[in-house]
C-alpha positions in Angstrom: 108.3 90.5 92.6 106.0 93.0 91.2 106.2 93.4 87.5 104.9 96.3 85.7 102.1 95.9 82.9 103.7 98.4 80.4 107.4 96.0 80.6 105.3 92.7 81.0 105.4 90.4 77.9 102.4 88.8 77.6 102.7 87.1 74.6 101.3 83.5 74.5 100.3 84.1 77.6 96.7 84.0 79.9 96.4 86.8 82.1 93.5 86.1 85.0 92.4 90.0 85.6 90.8 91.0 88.4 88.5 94.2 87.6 85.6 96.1 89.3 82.1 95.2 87.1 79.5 95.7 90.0 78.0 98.0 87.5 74.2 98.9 88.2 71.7 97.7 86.1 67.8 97.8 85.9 64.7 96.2 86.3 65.4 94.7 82.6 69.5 93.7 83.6 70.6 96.4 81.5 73.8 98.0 82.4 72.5 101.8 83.5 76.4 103.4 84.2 79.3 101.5 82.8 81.9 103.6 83.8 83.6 100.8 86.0 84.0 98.5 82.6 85.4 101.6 80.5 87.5 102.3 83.1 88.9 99.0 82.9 89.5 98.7 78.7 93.3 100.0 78.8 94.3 97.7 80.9 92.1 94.6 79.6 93.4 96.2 75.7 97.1 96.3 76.7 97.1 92.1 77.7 95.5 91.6 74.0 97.4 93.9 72.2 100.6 92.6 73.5 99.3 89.0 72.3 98.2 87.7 75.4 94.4 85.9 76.1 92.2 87.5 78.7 90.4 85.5 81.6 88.6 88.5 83.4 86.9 87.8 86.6 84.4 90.4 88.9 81.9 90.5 91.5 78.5 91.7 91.2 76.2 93.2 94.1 75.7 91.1 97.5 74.3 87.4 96.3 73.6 85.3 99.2 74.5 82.2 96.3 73.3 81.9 92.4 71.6 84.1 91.7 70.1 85.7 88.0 69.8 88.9 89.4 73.3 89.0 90.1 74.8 87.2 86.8 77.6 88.7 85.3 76.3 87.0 82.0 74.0 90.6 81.4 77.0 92.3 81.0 78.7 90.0 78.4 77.8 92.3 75.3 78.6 95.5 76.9 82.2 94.2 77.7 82.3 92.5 74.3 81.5 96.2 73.1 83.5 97.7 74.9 86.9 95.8 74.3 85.9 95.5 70.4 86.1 91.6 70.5 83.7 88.9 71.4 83.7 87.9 74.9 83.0 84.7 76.1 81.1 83.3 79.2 82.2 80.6 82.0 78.6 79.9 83.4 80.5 78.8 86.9 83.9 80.6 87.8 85.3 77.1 89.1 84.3 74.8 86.1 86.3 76.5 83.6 89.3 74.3 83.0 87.9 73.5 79.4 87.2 77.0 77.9 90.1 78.4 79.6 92.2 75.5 77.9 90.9 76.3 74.7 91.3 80.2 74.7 93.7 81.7 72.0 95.9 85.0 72.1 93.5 87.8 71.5 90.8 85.6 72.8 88.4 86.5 76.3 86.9 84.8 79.0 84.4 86.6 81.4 83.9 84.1 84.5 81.2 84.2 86.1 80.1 86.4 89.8 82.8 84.9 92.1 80.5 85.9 95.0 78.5 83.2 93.8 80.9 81.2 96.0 81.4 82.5 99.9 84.9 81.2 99.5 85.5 84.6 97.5 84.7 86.9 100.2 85.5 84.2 102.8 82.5 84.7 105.2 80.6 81.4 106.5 76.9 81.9 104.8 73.5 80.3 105.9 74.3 80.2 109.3 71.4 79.8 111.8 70.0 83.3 113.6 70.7 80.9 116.8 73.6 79.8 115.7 76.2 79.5 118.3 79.0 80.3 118.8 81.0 77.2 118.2 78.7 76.3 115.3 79.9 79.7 113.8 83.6 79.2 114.7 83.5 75.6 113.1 81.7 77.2 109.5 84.4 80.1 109.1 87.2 77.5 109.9 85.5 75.5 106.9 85.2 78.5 104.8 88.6 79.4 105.1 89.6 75.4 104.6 87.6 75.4 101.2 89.0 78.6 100.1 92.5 77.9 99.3 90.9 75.5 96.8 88.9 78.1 95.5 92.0 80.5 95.3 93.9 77.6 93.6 91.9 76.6 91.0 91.2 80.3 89.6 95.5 80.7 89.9 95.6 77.8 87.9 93.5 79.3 84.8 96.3 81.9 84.3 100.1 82.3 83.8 100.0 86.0 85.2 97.9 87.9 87.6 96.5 91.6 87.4 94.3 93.6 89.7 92.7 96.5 88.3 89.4 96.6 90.9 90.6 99.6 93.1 87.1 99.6 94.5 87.6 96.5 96.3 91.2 96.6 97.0 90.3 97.5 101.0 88.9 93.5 100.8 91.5 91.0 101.8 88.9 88.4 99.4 90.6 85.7 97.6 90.1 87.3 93.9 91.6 90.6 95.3 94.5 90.0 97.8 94.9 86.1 98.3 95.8 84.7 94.8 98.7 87.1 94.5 100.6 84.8 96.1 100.4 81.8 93.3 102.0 84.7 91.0 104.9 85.8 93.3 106.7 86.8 89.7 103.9 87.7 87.5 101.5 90.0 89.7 101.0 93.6 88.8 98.3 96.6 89.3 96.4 97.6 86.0 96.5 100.9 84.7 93.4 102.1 87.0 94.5 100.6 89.8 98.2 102.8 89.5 95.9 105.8 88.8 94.4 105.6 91.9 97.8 104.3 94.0 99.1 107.7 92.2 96.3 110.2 93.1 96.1 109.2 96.9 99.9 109.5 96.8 99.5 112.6 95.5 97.7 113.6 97.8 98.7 112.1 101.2 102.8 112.4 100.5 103.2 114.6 97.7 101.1 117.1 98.1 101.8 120.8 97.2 101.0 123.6 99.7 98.6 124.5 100.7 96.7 121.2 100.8 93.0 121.6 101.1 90.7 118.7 102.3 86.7 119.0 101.8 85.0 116.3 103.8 81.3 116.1 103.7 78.5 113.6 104.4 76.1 112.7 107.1 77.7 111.5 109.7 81.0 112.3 111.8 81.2 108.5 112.6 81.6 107.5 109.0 84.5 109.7 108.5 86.2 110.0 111.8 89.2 108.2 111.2 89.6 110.4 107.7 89.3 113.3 110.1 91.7 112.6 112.7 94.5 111.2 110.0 93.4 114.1 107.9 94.4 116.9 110.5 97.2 116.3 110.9 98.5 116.2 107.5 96.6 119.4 106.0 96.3 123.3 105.8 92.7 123.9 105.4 89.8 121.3 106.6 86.6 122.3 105.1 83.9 120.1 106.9 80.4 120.0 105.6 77.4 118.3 105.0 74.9 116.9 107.8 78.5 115.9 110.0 78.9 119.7 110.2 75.8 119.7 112.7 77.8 117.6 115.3 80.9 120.0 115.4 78.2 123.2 115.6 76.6 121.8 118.4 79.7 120.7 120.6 80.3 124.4 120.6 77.6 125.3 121.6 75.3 126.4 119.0 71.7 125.6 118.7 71.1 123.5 115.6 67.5 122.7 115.6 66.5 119.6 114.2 69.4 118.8 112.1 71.6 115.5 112.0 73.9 115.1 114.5 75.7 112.6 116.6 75.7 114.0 120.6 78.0 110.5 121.6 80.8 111.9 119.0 81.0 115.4 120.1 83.7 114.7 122.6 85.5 113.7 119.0 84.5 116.5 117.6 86.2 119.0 120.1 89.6 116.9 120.2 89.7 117.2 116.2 89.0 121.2 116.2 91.1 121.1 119.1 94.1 119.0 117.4 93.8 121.5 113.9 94.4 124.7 116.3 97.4 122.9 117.8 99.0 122.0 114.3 97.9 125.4 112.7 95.1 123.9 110.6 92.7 126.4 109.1 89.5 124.0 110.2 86.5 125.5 108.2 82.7 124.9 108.8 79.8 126.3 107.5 79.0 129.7 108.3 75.6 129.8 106.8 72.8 127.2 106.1 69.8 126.6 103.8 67.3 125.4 106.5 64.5 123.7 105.9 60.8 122.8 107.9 61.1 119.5 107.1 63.3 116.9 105.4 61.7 116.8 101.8 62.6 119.0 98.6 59.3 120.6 98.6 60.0 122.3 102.2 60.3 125.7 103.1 63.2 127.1 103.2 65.6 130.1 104.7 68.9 131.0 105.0 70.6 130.7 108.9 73.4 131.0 110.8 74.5 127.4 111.5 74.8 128.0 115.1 71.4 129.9 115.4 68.7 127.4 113.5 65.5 127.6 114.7 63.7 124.4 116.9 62.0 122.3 113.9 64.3 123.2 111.0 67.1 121.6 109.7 70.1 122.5 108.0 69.9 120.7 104.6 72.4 122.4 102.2 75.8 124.9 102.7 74.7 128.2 102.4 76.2 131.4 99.7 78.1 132.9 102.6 79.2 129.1 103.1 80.7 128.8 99.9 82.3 132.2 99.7 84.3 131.2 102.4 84.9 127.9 100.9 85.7 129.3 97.1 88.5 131.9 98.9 90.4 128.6 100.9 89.9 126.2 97.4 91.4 128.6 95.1 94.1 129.3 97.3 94.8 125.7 97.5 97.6 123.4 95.3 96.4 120.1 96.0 92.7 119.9 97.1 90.7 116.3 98.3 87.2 116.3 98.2 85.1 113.3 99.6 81.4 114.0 100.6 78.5 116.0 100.0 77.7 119.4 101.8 74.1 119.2 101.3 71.5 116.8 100.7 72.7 116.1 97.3 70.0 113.4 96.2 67.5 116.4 96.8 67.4 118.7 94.2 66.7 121.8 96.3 69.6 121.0 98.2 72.1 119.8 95.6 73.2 123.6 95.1 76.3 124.0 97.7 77.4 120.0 96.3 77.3 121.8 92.4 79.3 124.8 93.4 82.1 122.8 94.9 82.1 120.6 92.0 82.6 124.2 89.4 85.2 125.5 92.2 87.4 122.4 91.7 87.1 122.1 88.1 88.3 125.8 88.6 91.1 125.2 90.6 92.4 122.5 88.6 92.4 125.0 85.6 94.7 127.0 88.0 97.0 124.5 88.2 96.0 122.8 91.8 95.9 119.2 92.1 92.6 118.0 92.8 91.6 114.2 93.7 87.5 113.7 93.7 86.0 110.6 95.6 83.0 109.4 97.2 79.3 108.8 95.2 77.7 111.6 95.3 81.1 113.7 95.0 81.9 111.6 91.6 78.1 112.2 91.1 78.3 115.9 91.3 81.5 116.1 88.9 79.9 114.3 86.7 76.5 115.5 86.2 78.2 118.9 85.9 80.1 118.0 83.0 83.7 118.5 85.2 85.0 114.3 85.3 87.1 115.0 82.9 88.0 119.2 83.9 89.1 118.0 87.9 92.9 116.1 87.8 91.5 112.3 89.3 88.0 111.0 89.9 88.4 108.2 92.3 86.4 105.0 91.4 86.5 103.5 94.8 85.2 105.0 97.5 85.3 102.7 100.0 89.0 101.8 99.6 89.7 105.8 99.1 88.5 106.5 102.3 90.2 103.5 104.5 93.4 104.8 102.2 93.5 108.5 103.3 92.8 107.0 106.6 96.2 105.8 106.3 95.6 101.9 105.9 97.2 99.6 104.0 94.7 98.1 101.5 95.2 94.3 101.2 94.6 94.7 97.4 97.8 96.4 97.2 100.1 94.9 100.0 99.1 91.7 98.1 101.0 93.2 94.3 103.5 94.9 96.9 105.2 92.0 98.3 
């Protein structure tokens, strides 16, 4: 039964929490962005203000095993900072018995990087490159063997279970979706993790008209299955960014050297066919900052998207672009926006990413709803002073996308059921 952390008493209690550190950090390990941990304090701040003791527990980047580099000990002071109270440190997540035993109300425990252990994510690790394939059936069988010990033991630290790491909720890993089942009673999402359940809700089934979606990016295959569960579900599709190219070209237009995919134009018809069956408004680009080459000290020039010249690429959406885009956004109630429409990490080419960044802080000042996701989407928000001016900034990106692609994210089933 899911219980809700506002009702829960804590008191007296240990609450294991699962939460999203994988903050970055530098060549010295200090933390250079620690949005993920503030996002985290309400929920951490509600177990030890109700009188409960806190055993928090996170991943950090991709460790192939121990690993300094990855330690989540580098972050202990931040946390500690963070939450106003001294945090403690469990060197290894599974040899914690003792300071777990020992830890008061009010009290925290930070264990160690579970992915220290391949039991977390449960993939096999070290395998031969000429492995075969018996010898790789037999080491995920074992994997899977040793990980309901793994998922037992960190169960057993706690007497009540919380996941607040929406960035990995689309992982069915043990910390995330597997040790919900020790707590069938005391499981619940943290206060981040029912933002984000919200928002997409808001979006996918709540959603007033007209609904706007901006997708943007590189590439169509990244974000086909967004597309084709997104048609059918909105008014306006605005489709930018380098994936742009693909649906350009399938119609026939001449796109010089820009990024495309030829294998997914097929896809790319069937989706622009599908949004003129359902009475989608599908949007692309209509003009295009073109560049010589693929650097931010190119030449440039403004193009028709279907008319760019053999060794130039489109690299950013262009004013006429945007025009178009401003008159569908502030026409919009509820507006999605995952994806950049230009080469964002280039500063010449960060313009048409900036301007939809000011149009939805704009249309949330309207009144629309609008849900922000995606790196260099969160990025653009953010650098432009707007996080806090749009209605939701989404801190999974990963798990936003398989979401509005209509899955069920094993993070969630897990509090669910």
């Amino acid at each position: 039964m899911q219980q809700f952390i506002d009702k829960y008493d804590f008191a007296g209690k240990k609450a294991i929490v699962r939460v999203d550190f994988n903050v970055p950090l530098n060549e010295n390990f200090e933390i250079t962005d620690d949005t993920r941990i503030r996002a985290a304090v309400p929920t951490l701040k509600k177990v030890l203000e109700k009188g409960g003791a806190l055993i928090i527990m996170s991943h950090l980047g991709r460790p192939k095993g121990v690993s300094d580099k990855f330690s989540l000990k580098h972050i202990v002071g931040r946390v500690s900072e963070r939450l106003g109270v001294p945090v403690q440190f469990a060197e290894d997540c599974m040899k914690a018995e003792s300071q777990v035993a020992a830890l008061k109300p009010g009290e925290v425990l930070l264990l160690e990087n579970l992915r220290f252990y391949a039991e977390e994510e449960g993939k096999p690790r070290g395998l031969a490159e000429d492995a075969t394939d018996e010898q790789k059936d037999a080491a995920k069988k074992a994997v899977k063997a040793s990980q309901k010990e793994f998922v037992k033991k960190l169960a057993s630290y706690a007497d009540c279970y919380i996941n607040d790491a929406f960035g990995t909720a689309h992982r069915a890993h043990a910390s995330t979706a597997l040790i919900a089942a020790y707590f069938p009673d005391d499981k619940m999402f943290g206060y981040l993790m029912e933002g984000e359940i919200k928002a997409i809700d808001n979006v996918l089934h709540k959603a007033q008209r007209p609904l706007t979606a901006i997708i943007g990016g590189s590439k169509v295959s990244s974000k086909l299955a967004v597309l084709k569960n997104l048609v059918g579900k909105v008014d306006n599709l605005i489709i930018g960014g380098g994936m742009g190219y693909t649906f350009i070209k399938a119609q026939g237009g001449h796109i010089g050297d820009s990024l495309h995919e030829d294998e997914l134009m097929p896809d790319a018809l069937a989706i622009i066919e599908e949004a003129r069956r359902k009475g989608v408004k599908l949007a692309l680009s209509v003009e295009t900052l073109a560049a010589n080459e693929f650097s931010n000290d190119a030449d440039t020039k403004l193009v028709s998207p279907y008319e760019i010249p053999e060794g130039w690429e489109g690299m950013d959406a262009g004013p006429a672009s945007l025009a178009a885009w401003e008159e569908i956004i502030m026409n919009s109630k509820t507006v999605l926006w995952n994806g950049p429409v230009g080469v964002f990490e280039m500063e010449k080419f960060a313009g048409g990413t900036l301007k939809i960044a000011e149009l939805l802080a704009e249309a949330t000042k309207k009144g629309a709803y609008t849900l922000v996701g995606g790196g260099d989407s969160v990025a653009a928000v953010t650098r432009m002073g707007y996080a806090d001016k749009v209605s939701y900034v989404s801190t999974g990106g990963g798990a936003m996308l398989e979401a509005i692609e209509g899955k069920n994210l094993p993070g969630i089933a897990a509090i669910r059921e």
